[in-house]
C-alpha positions as CSV (number, residue, x, y, z in Angstrom):
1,X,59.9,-79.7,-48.4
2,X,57.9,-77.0,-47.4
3,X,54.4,-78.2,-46.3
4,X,51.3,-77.0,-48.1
5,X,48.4,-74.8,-47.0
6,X,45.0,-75.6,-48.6
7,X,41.8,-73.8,-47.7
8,X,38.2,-75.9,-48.2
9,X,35.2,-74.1,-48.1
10,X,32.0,-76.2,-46.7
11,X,34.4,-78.6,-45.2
12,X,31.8,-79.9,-43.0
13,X,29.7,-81.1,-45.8
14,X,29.5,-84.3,-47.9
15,X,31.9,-83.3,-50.3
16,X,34.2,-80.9,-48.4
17,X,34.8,-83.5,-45.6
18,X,35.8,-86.1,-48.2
19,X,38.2,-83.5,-49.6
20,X,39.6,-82.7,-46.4
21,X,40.4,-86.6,-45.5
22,X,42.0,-86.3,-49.0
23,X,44.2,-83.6,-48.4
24,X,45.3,-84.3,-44.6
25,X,46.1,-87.6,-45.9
26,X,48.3,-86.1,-48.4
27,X,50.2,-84.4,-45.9
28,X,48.9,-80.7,-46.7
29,X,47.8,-78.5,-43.6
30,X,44.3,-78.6,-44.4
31,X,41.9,-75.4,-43.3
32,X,38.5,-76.3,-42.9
33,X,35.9,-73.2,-43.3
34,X,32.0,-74.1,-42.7
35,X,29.2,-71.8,-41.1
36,X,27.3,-75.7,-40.5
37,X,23.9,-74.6,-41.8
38,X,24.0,-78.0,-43.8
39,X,27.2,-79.3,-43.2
40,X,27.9,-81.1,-40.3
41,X,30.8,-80.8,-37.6
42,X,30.6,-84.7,-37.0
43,X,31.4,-85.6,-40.4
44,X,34.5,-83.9,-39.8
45,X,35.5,-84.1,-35.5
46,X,37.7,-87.0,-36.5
47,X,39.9,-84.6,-38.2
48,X,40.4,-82.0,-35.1
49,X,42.8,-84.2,-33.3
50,X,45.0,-84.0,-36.0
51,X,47.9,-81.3,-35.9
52,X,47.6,-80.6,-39.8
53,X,44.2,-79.6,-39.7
54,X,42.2,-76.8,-38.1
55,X,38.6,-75.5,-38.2
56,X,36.9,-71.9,-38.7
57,X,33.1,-72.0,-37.9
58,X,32.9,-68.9,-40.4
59,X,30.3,-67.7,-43.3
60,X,31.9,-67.2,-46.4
61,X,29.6,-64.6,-47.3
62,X,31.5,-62.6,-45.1
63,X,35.4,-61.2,-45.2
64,X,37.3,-64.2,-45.0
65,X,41.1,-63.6,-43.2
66,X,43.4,-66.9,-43.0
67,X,46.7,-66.0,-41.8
68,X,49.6,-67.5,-43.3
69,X,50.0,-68.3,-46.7
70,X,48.0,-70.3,-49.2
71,X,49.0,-72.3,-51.6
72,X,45.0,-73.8,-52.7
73,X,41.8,-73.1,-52.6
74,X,38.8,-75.2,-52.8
75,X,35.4,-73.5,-52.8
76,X,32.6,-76.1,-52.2
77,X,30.4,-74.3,-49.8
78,X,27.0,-74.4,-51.2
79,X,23.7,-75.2,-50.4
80,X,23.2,-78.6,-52.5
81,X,19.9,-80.1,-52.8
82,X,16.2,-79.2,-53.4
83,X,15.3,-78.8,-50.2
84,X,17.7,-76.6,-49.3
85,X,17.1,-74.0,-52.4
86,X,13.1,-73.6,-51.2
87,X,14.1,-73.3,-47.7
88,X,17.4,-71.0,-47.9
89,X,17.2,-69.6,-51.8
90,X,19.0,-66.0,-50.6
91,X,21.7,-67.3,-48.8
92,X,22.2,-70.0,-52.2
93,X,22.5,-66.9,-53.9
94,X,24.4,-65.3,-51.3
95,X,27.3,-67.8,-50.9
96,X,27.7,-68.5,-54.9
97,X,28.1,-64.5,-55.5
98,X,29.7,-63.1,-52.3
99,X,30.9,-66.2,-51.5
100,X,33.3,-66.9,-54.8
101,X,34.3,-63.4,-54.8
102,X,36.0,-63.4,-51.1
103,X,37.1,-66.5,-52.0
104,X,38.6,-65.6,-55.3
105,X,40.2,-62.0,-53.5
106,X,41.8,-64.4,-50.8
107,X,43.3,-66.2,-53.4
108,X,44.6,-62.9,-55.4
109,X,45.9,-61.8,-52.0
110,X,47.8,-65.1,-51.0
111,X,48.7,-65.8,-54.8
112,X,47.0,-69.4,-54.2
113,X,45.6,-71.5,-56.9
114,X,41.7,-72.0,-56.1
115,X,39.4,-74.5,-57.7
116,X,35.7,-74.2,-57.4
117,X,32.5,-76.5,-57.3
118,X,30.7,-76.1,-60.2
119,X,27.6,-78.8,-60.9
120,X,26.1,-80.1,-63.7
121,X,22.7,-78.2,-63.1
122,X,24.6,-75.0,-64.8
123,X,23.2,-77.5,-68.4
124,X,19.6,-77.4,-66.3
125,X,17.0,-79.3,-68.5
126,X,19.9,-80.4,-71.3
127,X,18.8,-80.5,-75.0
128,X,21.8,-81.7,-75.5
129,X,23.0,-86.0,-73.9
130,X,25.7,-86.6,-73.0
131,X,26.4,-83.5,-71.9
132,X,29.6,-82.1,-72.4
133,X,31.5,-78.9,-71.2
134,X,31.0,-76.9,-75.0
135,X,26.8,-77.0,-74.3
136,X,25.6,-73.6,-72.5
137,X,22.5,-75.3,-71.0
138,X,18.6,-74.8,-71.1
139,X,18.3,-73.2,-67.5
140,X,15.1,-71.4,-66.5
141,X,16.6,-68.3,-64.2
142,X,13.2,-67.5,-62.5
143,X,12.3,-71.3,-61.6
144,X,12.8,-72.8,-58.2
145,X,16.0,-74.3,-59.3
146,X,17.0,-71.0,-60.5
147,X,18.5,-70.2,-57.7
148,X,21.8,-72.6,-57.6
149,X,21.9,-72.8,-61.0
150,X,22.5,-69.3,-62.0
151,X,24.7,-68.9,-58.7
152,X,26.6,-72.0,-60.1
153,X,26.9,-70.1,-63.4
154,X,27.6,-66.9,-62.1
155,X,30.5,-68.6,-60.0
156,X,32.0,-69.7,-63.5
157,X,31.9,-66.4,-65.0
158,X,33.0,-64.5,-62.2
159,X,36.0,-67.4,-61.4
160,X,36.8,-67.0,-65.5
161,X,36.7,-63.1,-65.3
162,X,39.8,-63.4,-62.1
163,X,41.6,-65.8,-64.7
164,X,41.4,-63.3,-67.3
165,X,42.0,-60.2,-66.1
166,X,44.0,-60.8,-63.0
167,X,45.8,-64.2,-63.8
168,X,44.7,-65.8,-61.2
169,X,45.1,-69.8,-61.7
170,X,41.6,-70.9,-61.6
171,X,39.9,-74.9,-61.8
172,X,36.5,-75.0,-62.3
173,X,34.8,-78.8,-61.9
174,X,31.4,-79.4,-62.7
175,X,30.1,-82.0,-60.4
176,X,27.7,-84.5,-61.7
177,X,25.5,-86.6,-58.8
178,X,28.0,-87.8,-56.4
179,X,26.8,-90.3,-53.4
180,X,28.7,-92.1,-50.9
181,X,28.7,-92.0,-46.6
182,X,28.1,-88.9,-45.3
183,X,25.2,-88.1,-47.6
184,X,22.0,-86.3,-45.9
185,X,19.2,-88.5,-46.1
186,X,16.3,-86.7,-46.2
187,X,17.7,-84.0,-48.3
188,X,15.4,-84.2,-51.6
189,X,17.8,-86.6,-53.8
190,X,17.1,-89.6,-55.2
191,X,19.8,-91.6,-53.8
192,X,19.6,-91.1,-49.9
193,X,15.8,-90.8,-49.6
194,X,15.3,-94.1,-51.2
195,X,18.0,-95.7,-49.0
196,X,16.8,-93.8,-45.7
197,X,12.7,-94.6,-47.0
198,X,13.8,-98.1,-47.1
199,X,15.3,-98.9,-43.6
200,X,12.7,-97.0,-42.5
201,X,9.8,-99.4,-43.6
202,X,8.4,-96.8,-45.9
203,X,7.3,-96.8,-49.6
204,X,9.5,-95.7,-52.1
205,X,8.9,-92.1,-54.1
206,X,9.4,-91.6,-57.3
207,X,8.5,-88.7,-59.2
208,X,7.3,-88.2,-62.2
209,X,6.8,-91.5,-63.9
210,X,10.5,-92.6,-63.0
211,X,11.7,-92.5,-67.1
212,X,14.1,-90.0,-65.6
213,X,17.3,-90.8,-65.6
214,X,20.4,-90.0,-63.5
215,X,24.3,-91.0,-63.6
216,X,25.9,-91.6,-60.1
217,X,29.5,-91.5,-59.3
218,X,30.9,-92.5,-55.9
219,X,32.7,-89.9,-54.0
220,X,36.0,-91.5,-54.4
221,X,36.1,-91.1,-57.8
222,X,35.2,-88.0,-57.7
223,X,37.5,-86.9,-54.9
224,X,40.6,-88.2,-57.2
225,X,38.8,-86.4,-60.1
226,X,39.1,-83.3,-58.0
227,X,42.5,-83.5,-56.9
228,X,43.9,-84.3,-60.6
229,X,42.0,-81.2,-62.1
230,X,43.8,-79.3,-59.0
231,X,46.9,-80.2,-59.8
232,X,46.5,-79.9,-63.6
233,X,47.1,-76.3,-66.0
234,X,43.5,-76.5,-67.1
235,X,41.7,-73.5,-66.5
236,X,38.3,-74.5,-68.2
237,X,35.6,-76.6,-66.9
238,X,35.9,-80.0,-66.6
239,X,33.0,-82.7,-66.1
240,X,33.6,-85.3,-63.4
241,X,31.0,-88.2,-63.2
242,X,30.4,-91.6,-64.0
243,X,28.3,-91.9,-67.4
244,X,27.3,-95.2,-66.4
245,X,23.0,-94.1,-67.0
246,X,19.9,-95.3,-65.4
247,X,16.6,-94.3,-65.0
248,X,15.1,-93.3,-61.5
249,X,12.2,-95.8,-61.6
250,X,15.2,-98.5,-62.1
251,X,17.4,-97.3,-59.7
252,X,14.5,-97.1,-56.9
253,X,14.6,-101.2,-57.6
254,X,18.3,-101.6,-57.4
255,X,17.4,-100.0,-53.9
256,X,15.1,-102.4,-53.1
257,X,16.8,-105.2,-54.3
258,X,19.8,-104.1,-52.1
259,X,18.3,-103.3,-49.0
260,X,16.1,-106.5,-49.0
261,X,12.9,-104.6,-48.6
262,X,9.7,-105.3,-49.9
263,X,8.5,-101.6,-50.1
264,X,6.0,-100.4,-53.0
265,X,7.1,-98.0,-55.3
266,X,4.6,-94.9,-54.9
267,X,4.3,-92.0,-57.9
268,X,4.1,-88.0,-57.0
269,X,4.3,-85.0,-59.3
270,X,7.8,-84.1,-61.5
271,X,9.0,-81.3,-59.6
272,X,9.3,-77.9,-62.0
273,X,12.1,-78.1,-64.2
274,X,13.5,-81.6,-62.6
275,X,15.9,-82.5,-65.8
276,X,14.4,-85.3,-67.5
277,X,18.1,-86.6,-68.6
278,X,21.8,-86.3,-66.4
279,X,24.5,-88.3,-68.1
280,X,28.0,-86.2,-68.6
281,X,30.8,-86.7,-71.2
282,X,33.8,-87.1,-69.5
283,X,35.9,-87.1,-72.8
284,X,38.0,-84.1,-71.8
285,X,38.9,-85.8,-68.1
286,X,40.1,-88.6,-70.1
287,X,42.2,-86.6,-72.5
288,X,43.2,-84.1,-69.4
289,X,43.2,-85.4,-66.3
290,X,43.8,-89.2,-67.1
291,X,40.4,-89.7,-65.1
292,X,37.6,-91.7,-65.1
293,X,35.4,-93.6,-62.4
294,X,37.0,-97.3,-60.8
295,X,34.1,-97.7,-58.8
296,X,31.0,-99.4,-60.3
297,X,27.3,-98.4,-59.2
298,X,27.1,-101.9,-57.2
299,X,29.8,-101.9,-55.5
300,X,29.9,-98.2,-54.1
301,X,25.7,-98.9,-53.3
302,X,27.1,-101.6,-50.9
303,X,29.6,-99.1,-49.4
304,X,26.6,-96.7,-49.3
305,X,24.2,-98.8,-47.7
306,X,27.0,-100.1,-45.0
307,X,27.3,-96.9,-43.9
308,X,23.6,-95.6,-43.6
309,X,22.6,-98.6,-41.5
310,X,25.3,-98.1,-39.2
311,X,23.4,-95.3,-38.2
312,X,21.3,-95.0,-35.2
313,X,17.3,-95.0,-35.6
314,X,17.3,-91.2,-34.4
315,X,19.4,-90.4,-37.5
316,X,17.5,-92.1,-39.8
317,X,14.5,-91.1,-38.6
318,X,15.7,-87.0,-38.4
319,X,14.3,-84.9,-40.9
320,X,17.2,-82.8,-41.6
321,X,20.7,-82.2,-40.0
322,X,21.2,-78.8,-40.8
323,X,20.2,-75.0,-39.3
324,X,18.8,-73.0,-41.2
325,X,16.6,-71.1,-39.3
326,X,19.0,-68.2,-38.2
327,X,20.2,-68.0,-42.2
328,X,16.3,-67.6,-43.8
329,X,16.7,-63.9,-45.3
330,X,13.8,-63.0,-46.4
């Protein structure tokens, strides 16, 4: 059998190395593509010994040439976190308008199938819980979080407009928060900074008064989430997430409780348009895909928490592993 070729866009980030262990272990010839302004390249070194995968230190904003055919696309590079829309907002923009659409024209050109990484911010604020994939969200297009979630929409329009007019086969996921090793610490979500605050020694912060509330799924699940929608003849969007709820004043003491610590819970300011409520409907991956999370919040906050204190106290103590300073268009 002739082996597959699958691109993965922002293959050096949380998400796109998982997807790249994924695929190499499925025996595909697995393309990297990352410009490493938040992704990292040691999330992914392990992979270069390997004679079915190969790396492109490239922006995606630009023309994109892979030679050979392609059989899949997956487009996951993104800027991802609150810190990184105030810091980089152009380039957010940049790599969810330019960057779908050399993505998408690669794909026309190759005749490859190309899924992309949608998010549950595209239902910003929801007036509607549980979300599901029929609600058209309460977004605020000139707020700080603008930014991603209107390139996030934008994505889904332009990937549906390829799909209609071209036939291109498109997937389009929409992520809910995902966690799991390889996470960022200090990157503005809940998750990491309350894990990295704790073995630090430092106080926990909540924002807001912590009512909140947040669904986490680990990255496994979502990684076979992915690959079932992939492989599926559903061109619409699908949620994947775990439903299971909580609020973030609760969570920050299931961190607390896990780590051991005896840290204080401190209070700051809701952010501007933070959603007050994240919980997705996964009823169509059910009916779909066969899908839904194995992996219970306990559990994957152990795996979590195994992994971040293998670090050293240099990387817990960084403020950022990403470059952004030569991509800050102003």
């Amino acid at each position: 059998m002739e082996q597959k070729r699958i691109l993965i866009t922002g293959a050096a980030g949380f998400l796109g190395s998982h997807l790249c262990e994924r695929y190499v272990k499925e025996g595909f010839h697995v393309i990297g593509m990352d410009n490493l302004i938040t992704g990292r390249i040691e999330n992914i070194e392990h992979l270069f010994k390997l004679e079915n995968f190969e790396f492109y230190n490239h922006d995606v904003t630009k023309f994109i040439h892979v030679p050979g055919k392609l059989d899949y696309i997956l487009h996951f590079a993104s800027p991802a976190s609150p810190i990184d829309y105030l810091k980089i907002p152009i380039q957010t923009l940049k790599v969810g308008s330019l960057g779908i659409h050399n993505c998408l024209g690669l794909a026309r050109a190759k005749n490859a199938r190309v899924l992309i990484a949608s998010t549950s911010e595209i239902y910003g604020d929801p007036l509607v819980h549980p979300q599901n994939e029929d609600y058209w969200g309460n977004v605020n297009p000139v707020g700080p979080r603008g930014v991603y979630d209107e390139a996030k929409r934008f994505q889904e329009a332009i990937t549906m407009a390829y799909h209609n007019f071209h036939g291109l086969e498109t997937r389009i996921v929409r992520i809910f928060n995902t966690y799991g090793p390889r996470m960022r610490l200090n990157d503005g979500r809940a998750l990491p900074a309350f894990i990295g605050q704790a073995l630090r020694g430092e106080d926990i912060t909540v924002f807001g008064d912590g009512s909140q509330t947040r669904s986490f799924c680990y990255v496994d699940d979502l990684v076979e989430g992915i690959h079932r929608l992939l492989m599926s003849d559903y061109a619409y969007p699908v949620n994947i997430g775990n439903p299971s709820e909580i609020s973030i004043l609760d969570f920050a003491k299931e961190i607390i409780a896990l780590t051991g610590t005896d840290q204080k819970i401190v209070f700051k300011e809701l952010p501007k348009d933070d959603p007050k409520q994240r919980q997705p409907d996964i009823t169509r991956a059910k009916e779909i895909l066969g899908w839904e999370p194995t992996v219970d919040r306990a559990e994957g906050l152990k795996r979590t928490y195994a992994y971040f204190k293998s670090l050293s106290p240099e990387e817990l103590s960084t403020t950022a592993h990403y470059n952004f300073d030569k991509y800050i268009i102003r």
